[in-house]
N, C-alpha and C positions, 0 to 999 in steps of 0.2 A: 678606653673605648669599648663600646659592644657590637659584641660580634651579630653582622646581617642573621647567619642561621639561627640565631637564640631569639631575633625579633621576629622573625617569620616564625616561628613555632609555638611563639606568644600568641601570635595574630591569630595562625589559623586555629587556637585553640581557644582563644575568645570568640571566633565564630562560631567555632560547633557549643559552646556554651550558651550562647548569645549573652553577651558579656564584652560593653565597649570598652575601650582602653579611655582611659577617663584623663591620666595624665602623664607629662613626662614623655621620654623617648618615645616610649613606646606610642603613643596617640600621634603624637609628630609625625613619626615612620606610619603609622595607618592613615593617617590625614592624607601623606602624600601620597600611596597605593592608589587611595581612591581617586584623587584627583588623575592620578595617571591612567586609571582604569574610565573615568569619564573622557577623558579626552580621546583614548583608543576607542569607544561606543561612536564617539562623533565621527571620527576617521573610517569609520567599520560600513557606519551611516552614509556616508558620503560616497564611500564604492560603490557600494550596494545601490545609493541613487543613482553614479554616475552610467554603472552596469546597465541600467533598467530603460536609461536613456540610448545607449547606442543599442541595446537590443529592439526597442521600440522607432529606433532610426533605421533597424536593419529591416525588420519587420515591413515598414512603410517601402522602404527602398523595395526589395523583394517584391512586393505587390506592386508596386504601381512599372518595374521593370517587368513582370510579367505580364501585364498588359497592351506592352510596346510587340505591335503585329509579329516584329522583325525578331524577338526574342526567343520564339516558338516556347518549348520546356523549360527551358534554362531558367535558372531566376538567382545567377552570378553574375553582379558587374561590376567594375572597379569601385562604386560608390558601398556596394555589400560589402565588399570584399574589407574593404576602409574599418567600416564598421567590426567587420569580425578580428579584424586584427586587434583593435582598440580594446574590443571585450576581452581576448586573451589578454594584455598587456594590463588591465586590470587583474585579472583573477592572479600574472605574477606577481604582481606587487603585493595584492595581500596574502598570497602565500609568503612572498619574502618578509613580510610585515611580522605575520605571526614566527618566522621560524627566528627572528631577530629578537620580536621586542614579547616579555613576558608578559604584559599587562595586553595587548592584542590577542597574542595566543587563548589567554585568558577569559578575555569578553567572547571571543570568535565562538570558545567551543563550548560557553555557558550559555551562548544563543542558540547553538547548534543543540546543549541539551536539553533546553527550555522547549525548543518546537518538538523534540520527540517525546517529550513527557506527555505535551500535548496533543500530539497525533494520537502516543497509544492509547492515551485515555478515553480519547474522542472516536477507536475503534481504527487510524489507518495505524499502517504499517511505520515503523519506524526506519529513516533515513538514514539507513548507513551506507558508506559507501558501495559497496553489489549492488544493493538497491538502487541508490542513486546511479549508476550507472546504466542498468534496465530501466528505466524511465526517461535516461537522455536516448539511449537506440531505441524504445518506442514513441517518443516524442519526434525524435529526427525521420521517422520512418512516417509515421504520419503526416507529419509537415509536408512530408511530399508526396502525400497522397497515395501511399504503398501500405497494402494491409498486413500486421502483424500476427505471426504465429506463436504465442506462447509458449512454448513445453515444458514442462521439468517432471519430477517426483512429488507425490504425492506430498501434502501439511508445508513444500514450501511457501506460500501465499500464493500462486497463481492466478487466482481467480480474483482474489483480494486486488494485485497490484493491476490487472489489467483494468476495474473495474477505481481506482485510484488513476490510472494512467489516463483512463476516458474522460474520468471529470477534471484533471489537470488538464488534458487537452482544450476543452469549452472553456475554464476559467482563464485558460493564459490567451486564449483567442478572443475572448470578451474583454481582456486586462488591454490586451492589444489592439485594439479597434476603438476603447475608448482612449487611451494615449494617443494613439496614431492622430486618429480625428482629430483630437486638442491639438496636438503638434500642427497639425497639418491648417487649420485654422491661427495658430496662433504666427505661423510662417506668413499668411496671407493677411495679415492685420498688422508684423510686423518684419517687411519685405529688406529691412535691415540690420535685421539685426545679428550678431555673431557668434559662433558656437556658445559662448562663456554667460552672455546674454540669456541665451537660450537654456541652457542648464539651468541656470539660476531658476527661468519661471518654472521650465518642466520640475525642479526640487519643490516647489510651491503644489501642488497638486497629484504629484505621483501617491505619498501618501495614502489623499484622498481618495483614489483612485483603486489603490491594492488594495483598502481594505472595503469597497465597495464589491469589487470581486468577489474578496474571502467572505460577503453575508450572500451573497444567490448561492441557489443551490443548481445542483448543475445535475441531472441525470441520464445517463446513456439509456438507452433500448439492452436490452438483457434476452437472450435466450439460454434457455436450460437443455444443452444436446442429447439425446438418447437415439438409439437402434429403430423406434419408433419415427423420430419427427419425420416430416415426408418436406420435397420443396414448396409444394402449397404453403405445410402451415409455417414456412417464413415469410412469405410474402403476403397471401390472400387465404382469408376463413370465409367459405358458402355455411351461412347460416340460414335455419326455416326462421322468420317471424312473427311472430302473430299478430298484427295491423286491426285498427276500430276502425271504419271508413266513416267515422263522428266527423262533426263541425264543431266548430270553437265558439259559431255566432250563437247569438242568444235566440232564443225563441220566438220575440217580436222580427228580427230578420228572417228566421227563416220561414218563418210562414209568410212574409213579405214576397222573398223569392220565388215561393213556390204559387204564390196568386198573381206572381209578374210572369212563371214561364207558363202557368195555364191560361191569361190570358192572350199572349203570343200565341197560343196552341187554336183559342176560337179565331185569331183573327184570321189568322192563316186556314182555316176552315171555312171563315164566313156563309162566302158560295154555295158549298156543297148546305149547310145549314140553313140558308134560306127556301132551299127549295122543299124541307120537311115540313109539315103540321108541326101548329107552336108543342101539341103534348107529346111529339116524338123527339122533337128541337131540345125540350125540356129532360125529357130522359136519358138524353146522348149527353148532353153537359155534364148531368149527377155520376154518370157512368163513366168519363173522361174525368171528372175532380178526384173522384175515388181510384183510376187506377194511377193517375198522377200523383197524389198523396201518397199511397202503400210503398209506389215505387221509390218517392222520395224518401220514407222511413227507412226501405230496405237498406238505402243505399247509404244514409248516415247512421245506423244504428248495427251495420251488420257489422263480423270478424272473418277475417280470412287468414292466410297466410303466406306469403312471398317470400320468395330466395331473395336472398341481401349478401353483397359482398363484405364480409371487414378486412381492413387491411391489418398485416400484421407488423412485428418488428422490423423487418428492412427494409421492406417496403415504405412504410414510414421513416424510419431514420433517412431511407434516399430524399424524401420527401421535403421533409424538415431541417436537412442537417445537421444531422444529432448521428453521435456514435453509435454502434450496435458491438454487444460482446457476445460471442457464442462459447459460452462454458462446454468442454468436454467437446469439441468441434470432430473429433476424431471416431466417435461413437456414432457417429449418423454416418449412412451409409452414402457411401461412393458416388451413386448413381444420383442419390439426393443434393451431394453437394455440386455437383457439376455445373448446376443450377443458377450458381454463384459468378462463374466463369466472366459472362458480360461485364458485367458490376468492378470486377477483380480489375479488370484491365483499362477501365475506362475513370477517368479523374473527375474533380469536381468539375461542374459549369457542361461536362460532356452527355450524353443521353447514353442509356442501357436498356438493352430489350431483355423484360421479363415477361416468360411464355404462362397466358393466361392475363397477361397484365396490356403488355404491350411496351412503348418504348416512355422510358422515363426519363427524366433530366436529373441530374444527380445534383444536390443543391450544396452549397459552398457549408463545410463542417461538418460531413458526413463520411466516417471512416468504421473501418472493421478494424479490431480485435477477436483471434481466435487463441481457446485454451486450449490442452491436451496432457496429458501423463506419458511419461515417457516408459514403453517398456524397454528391458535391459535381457541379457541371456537367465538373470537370476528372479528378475521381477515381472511381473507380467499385470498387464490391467484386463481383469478381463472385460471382455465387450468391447474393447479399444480396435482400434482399424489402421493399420498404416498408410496413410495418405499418398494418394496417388503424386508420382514427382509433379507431375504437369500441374497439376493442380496448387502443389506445397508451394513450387518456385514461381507462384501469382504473388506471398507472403515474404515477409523480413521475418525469417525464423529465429528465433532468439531463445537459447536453452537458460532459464531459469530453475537453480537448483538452491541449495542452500549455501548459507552465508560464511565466508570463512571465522576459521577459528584455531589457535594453534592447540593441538594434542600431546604435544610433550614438554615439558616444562613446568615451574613454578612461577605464575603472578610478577614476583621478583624477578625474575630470570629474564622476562618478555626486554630484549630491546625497544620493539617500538608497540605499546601495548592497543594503540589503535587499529593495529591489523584484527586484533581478537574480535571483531563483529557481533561474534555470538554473544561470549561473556559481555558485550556492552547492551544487548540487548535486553538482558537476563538484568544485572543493573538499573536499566533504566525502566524497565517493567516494577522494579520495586521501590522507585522516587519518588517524591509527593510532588506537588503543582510546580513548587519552586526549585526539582531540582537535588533535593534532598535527602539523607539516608535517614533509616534508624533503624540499627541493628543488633541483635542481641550478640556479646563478646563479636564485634566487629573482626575484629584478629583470625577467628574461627569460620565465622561466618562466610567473610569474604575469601577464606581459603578455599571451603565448599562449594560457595558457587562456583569459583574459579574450574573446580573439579567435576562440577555439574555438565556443565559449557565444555569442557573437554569430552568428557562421558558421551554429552550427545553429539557432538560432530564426529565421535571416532565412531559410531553407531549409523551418522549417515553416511561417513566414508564407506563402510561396507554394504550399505543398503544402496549405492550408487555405485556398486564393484569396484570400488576403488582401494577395496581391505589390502593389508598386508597379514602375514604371518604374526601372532600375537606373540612367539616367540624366537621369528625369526628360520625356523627350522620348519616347521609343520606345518597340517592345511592352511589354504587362505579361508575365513569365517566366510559366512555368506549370511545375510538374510534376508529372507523372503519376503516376508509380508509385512513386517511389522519396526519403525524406525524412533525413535528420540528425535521428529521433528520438532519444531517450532510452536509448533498450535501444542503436542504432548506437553512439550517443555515447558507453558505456560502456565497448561491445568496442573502439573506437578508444582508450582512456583505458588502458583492460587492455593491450594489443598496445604501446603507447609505454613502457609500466613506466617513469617517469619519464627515459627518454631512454637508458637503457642501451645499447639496441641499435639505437633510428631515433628521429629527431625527427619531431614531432608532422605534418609533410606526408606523412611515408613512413608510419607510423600511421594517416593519413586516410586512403591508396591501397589498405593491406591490410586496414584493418579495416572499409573502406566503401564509397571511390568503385571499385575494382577490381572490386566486387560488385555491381555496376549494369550491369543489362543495356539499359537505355533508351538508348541515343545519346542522344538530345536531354538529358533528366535527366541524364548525366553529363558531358556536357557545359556547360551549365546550370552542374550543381554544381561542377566545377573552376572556372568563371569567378569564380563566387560565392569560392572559398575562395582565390583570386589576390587579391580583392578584398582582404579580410580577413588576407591577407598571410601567408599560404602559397603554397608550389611556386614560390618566386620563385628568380631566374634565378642570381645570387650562392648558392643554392643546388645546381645542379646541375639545374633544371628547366627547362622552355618550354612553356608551355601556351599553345594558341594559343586567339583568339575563334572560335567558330563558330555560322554560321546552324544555325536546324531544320532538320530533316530532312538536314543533313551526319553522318557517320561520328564514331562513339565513338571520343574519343583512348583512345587506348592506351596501355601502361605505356613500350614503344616509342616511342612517340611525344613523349612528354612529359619523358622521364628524358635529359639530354643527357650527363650523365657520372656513374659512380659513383662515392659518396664514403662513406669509414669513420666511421662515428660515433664521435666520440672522447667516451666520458661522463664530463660534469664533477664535480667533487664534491660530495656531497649536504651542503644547507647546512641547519640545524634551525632551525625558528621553532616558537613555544610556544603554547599554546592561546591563548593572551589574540592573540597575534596572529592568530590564523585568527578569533577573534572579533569584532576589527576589521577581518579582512579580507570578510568576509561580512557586518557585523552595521554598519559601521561605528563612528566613534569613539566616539558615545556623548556623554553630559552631562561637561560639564567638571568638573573637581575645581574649586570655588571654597574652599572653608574650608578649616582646617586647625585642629589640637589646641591650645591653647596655650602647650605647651610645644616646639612648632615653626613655631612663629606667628614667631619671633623668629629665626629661624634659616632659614629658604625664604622665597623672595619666591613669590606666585602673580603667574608671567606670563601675557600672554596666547596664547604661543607656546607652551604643554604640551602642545597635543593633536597626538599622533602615532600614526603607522597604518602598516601594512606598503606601503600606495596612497602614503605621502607619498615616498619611498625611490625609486620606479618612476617621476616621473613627469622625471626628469630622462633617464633611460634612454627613457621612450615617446618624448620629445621627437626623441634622436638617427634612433629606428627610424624614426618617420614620414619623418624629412628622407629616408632610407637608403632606404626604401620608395617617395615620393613620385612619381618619376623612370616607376619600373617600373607603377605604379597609373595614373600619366595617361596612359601610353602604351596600356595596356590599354584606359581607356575608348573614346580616342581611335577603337583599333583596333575597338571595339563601333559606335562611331557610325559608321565610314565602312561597315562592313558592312552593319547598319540602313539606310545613305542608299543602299545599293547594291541592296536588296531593297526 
């Protein structure tokens, strides 16, 4: 008999090959993968429509129970309630689904990388869970008509996801209103029919329907906050314009017109004109046609200029029903947001007095997002403004910071490797459309990023004060100005292009630490990335430990010799493997068909991962590293005992 793990590592090495199994066991065993892997997309399919249905039932319900006199605010009734319960009772099942069956597990989170591949490429943020979680409390806050306060640190995407959160808002309220309606039509054409009925047709059109959504484009009102803006220019701009007092009509009209209001002019004269001699009768006419005409030209041919209202961003958004985001909301001054106050506390379908405006009706889809930087005792924004409480607690404040990421360990080590957010992002930042790796000495590679992604989150730990001692005994690190976020972290990933032209410490110097004007912080951060096991000396580096307030290393300083990058050759790994290299392994296959029941043994050795490959190679680095690491710290501690 052959053993399951010897066929699974056949398989997933004819995928990264692209190389089908053509006969024999082995095709058999892959035959039935995939079938099992089609039938978990169907089931997957099927949540996900049954999910869309009772949210689009809760939806309906919600609205049409807020309409009822007697309901006031509320918009809870047992019929909601019905619904919400069903919707969790789905999301268990497919959690229980995936932690059960492997070939679910499998599909769930090769859908789950297919759509980030596609977000980051397409410019949004990628869904990982933090993420996704800040988008269900700005979504649930909006829903009910409650404005959000963004905050976090600078380069976490703030601006980005409120500005992603506004147009998910519009598309999931457009996706819902055209569901609802079909629902709600197709209830009234078919007054018998029964939940399973119903599914059925609503699975005939949902579809249709999501992916009508996903082609409009949906745009919020945007303002850009500064010390400058004033409350005017959110709502109303007094503009001079300069106006033709022209006609549009042709020339046969207006000289029509203008010998229809001269003749009105004798007739209403008449009297007084009968009583002249016909050659003064004659002179008063020529002398009335003439100031008639001039006056007429004056008046179509002149320019002037008039004061003209425009409306601005919120004002319009009230208008329309459309979001408005205020970037940096915190930098405009106190007195200007106050402004806001009405607006704040008043819901859709309600009226709001805006002074200079008047009272407005606030129309159904019109919500605020505001952004902000969060200062700390070590960070400081300048021009930022702490918002008054009265004012803040109008908003659902929601601290958005960066993404977790575990800082101590090896790859191998991670129990459950989906917590590591960062490195998944880092990852999938380097996937092609489908999912896919190619990397040069993967083994290597994937150990560096690993190292990467620890690097920078132990760098926003202390940029968010949340450092420890690097050795346990001595100061906590602090830095000020300058972090290994996310947007850094990308242009370092861009500038490496998988190694063609510098490895991943020369990538760090141009696309980050070279860009740090703080001494102290870059210095700081060189330490930190010696740790983590870059700029080491077998590479052509020296970075030395230095006290605060010592001199920024330099590129001079640190480069001891130059060396050619020889780039190795890019090696392909397949989507199932970035699956588990992100996602981890997954539920074991325990069963099999009956008709290869007889023919595979299930060992207990099957489950493999791109981390199982790497951990013989981590083993070497550390030894290779170790040397150069305690010498470091060492060097930290005598300096510390010397200060």
């Amino acid at each position: 008999m052959e053993r399951l793990s010897v066929l699974e590592k056949q398989r997933l090495e004819n995928q990264r090959s692209h190389r089908p199994a053509k006969e024999g066991l082995l095709l058999s065993y892959t035959d039935y993968v995939g079938q099992r892997r089609r039938e978990a997309a169907k089931t997957l399919c099927q949540l996900e429509t049954e999910s869309f249905y009772e949210e689009t039932c809760l939806y309906l319900g919600r609205r049409t129970y807020c309409r009822n006199p007697n309901a006031g605010r509320r918009r809870s009734s047992p019929e909601t309630r019905e619904h919400v319960r069903r919707i969790n009772g789905l999301r268990h099942r497919k959690s229980a689904l995936m932690a059960m069956n492997p070939d679910v597990f499998y599909k769930a989170h090769a859908e789950m990388l297919l759509a980030d591949v596609s977000d980051e490429q397409s410019g949004r943020l990628i869904d990982v869970p933090y993420l996704h979680r800040a988008r269900k409390l700005i979504a649930a806050s909006l829903d009910a008509g409650i404005p959000v306060y963004l905050v976090g640190h600078l380069g976490s995407g703030k601006t980005q996801l409120a500005v992603e959160a506004a147009q998910d808002f519009m598309r999931r309220r457009f996706l819902m209103q055209e569901l609802s309606e079909a629902l709600l039509s197709y209830r009234n054409s078919h007054p018998d029919s029964g939940r399973e009925e119903e599914l059925a047709w609503f699975s005939g059109i949902c579809t249709a329907a999501r992916e009508k959504a996903a082609k409009e484009a949906f745009h919020p009102y945007f303002i850009s906050g500064s010390h400058n803006l004033t409350a005017e220019d959110m709502f109303t701009e007094k503009t001079l314009k300069l106006t033709q007092a022209g006609s549009r009509s042709t020339d046969e009209d207006q000289l029509g017109k203008l010998t229809e209001n001269f003749l009105a002019f004798c007739r209403e004269q008449e009297d007084r004109l009968k009583s002249l001699a016909p050659e003064k009768q004659l002179e008063l006419l020529l002398a009335g046609w003439k100031t008639y005409s001039d006056l007429y030209i004056s008046k179509n041919t002149g320019f002037g200029t008039v004061v003209e209202k425009v409306e601005k961003e919120v004002l319009k958004a009230l208008r329309e029903g459309r979001p408005v985001i205020i970037d940096e909301i915190n930098t405009i001054a106190m007195s200007n947001l106050i402004a806001l106050n009405d607006i704040l506390q008043h819901h859709a379908g309600q009226e709001a007095y805006i002074t200079g405006v008047g009272t407005v009706k606030i129309a159904e889809g019109f919500c605020l997002i505001g952004t902000g930087n969060l200062s700390t005792g070590t960070v400081s924004y300048e021009g930022t403004n702490v918002l008054n409480p009265a004012f803040q607690s109008r908003f659902t404040t929601i601290a958005y910071n960066y993404v977790p990421q575990s800082t101590e360990g090896t790859l191998a080590e991670q129990k459950d490797p989906a917590k590591n957010e960062l490195f998944r992002m880092v990852i999938e930042h380097l996937c092609d459309a489908e999912g896919c790796l190619s990397l040069p000495e993967p083994e290597v590679t994937i150990d560096a990023l690993w190292r990467l992604a620890q690097l920078a989150r132990m760098s926003q730990d202390i940029f968010e004060g949340h450092g420890k001692s690097l050795d346990g005994a001595g100061d906590v690190p602090v830095l000020t100005e300058s972090v290994l976020s996310i947007r850094n972290l990308i242009h370092v990933l861009d500038l490496w292009n998988l190694g063609e032209e510098m490895d991943l410490s020369m990538a760090l110097w141009n696309g980050f630490l070279g860009s740090v004007t703080n001494s102290d912080d870059r210095n700081l951060l060189l330490s930190l990335a010696v740790r983590y096991g870059f700029f080491q000396p077998q590479d052509g580096w020296k970075v030395e430990s230095r006290a605060r307030g010592e001199a920024g290393q330099r590129y001079e300083d640190i480069r001891t010799q130059e060396t050619i990058c020889d780039p190795q050759p890019l090696v392909d790994l397949s989507r199932e493997d970035t699956v588990r290299l992100i996602f981890g392994k997954g539920p074991s296959r325990k069963s099999l068909p009956d008709a290869l029941k007889s023919q595979i043994l299930v060992d207990e050795n099957m489950d493999v991962s791109v981390a199982d490959f790497m951990e013989a190679d981590s083993t070497v680095r550390e030894l290779q590293h170790s040397a150069e690491v305690l010498e470091q710290i060492s060097r930290q501690d005598t300096d510390q005992s010397n200060r």
